[in-house]
C-alpha positions in Angstrom: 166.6 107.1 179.9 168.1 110.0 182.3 167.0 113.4 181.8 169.0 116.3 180.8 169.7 119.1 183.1 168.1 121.6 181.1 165.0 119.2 179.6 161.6 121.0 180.0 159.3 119.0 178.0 159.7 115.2 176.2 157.7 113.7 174.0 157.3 109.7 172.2 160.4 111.0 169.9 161.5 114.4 171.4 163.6 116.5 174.0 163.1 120.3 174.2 165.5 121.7 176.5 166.7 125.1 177.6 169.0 127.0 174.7 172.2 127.8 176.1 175.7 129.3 174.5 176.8 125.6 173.6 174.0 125.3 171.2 175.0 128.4 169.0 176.1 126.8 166.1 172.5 125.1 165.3 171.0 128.1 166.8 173.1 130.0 163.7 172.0 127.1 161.1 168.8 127.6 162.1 168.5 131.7 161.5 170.2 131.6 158.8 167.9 128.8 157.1 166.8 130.3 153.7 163.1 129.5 154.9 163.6 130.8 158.3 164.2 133.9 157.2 161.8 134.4 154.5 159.0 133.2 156.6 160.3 134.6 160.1 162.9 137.3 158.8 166.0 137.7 159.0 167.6 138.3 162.5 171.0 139.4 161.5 172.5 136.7 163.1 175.7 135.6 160.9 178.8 134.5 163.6 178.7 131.9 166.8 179.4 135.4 168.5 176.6 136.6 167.5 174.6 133.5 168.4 175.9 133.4 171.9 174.7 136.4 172.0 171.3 136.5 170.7 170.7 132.9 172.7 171.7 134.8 175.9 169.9 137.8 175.2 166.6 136.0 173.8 165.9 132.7 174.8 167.9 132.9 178.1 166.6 136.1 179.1 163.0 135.4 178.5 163.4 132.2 180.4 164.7 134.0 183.6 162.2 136.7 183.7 159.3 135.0 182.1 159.4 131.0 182.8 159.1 130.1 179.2 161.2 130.5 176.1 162.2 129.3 172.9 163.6 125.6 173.4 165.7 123.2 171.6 164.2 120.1 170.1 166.3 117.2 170.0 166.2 113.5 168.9 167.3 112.2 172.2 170.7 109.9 171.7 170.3 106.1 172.1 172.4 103.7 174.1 175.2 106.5 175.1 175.0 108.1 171.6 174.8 112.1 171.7 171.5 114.0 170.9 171.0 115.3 167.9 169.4 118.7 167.3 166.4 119.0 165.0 165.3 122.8 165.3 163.5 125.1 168.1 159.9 125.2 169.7 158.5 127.3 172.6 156.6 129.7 174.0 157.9 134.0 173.5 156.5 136.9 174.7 156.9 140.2 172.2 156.3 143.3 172.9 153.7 143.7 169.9 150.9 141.1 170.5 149.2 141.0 174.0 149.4 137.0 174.2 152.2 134.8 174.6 153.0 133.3 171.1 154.1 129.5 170.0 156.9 129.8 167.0 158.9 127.0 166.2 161.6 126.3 163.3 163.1 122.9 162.1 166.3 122.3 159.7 165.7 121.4 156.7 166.4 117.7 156.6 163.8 117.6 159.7 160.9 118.6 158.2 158.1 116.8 157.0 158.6 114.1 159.6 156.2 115.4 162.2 158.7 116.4 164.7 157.0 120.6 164.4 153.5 119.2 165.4 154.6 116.7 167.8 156.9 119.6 169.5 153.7 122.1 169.2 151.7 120.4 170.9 153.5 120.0 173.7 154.5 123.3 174.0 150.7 123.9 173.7 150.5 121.3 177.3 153.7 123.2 178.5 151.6 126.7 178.0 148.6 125.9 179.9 150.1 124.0 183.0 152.0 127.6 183.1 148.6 128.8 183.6 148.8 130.6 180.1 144.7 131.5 179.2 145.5 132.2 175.6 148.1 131.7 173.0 148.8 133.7 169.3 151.0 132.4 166.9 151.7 134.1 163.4 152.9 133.5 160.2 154.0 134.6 156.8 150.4 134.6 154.8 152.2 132.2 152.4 153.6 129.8 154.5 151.4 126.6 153.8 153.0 124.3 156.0 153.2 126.6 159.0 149.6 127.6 158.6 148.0 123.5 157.8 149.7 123.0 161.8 148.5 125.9 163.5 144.8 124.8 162.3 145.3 121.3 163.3 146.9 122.5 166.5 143.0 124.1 167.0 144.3 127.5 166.7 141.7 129.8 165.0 142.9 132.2 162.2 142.1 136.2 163.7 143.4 137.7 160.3 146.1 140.2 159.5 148.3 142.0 161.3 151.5 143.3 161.0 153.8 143.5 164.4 155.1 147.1 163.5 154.3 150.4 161.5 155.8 149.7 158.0 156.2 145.9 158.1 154.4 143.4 156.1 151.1 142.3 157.2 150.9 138.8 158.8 148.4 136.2 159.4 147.2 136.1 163.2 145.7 132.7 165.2 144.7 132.4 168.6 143.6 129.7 170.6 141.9 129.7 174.4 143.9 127.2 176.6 140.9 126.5 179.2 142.9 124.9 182.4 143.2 121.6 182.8 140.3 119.3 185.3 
């Protein structure tokens, strides 16, 4: 099967590629995903405008200047049939935690198949052949699912923390990524 252009990482049942202003609409599903935003928040995010936007100011930004971003996980297509998108997994950098952090969010009809864990751990690979030393990750204290792949991932649970004066507290993992032999 021929790569995409933009593919940064496959797996046995997954693409993640770069995010770019095509992909706004599932980018817009995605933020706008009940759960997303009651266990990430709510970015605002509400018109393809405003996706294209946010994709080129987020993702695409953070790719340029850092080498790693949020991706787009897809289903690869079969036999000349398109991809189809199944939700976002990568690497970000924010300005509140002192390590690069893994997030990743699926639509809802994707979940529970394995597809978050399969695409975490390859971001996981991805991070420490960038020569990432250690990587966060944090979560809504109730947010079961989130928190069961994290551990299996072999992240460690730090405690709580919240990412700004006045927001909620949230739970904090870290993990060393020791380089590869």
């Amino acid at each position: 099967m021929r790569a995409h252009p933009s593919e940064i990482l496959r797996t046995g049942r997954l693409r993640l590629r770069l995010l770019g202003a095509g992909d706004a609409a599932v980018y817009l599903d995605i933020l706008n995903d009940p759960a997303f935003i009651e266990h990430i928040g709510d970015r605002g995010v509400r018109t393809l405008d405003a996706a294209v936007k946010s994709i080129e100011d987020g993702p695409m930004t953070m790719q340029r200047t850092r080498g790693h971003s949020m991706y787009l996980v897809e289903l690869p297509g079969e036999g000349g049939a398109g991809a189809v998108p199944v939700g976002l997994a990568g690497l970000v950098k924010r300005a509140t935690l002192e390590d690069v952090d893994i997030g990743y969010a699926f639509l809802p009809r994707y979940r529970g198949q394995g597809y978050a864990f399969e695409a975490a751990q390859a971001v996981v690979a991805h991070a420490r052949r960038l020569g990432i030393a250690r990587l966060a990750a944090i979560t809504t204290p109730g947010n079961a699912a989130s928190i069961g792949l994290l551990l299996r991932l072999g992240m460690r649970f730090e405690g709580r923390r919240a990412l700004a004066a006045g927001e909620p507290e949230l739970n904090l993992y870290r993990m060393d990524l020791p380089e590869e032999r």
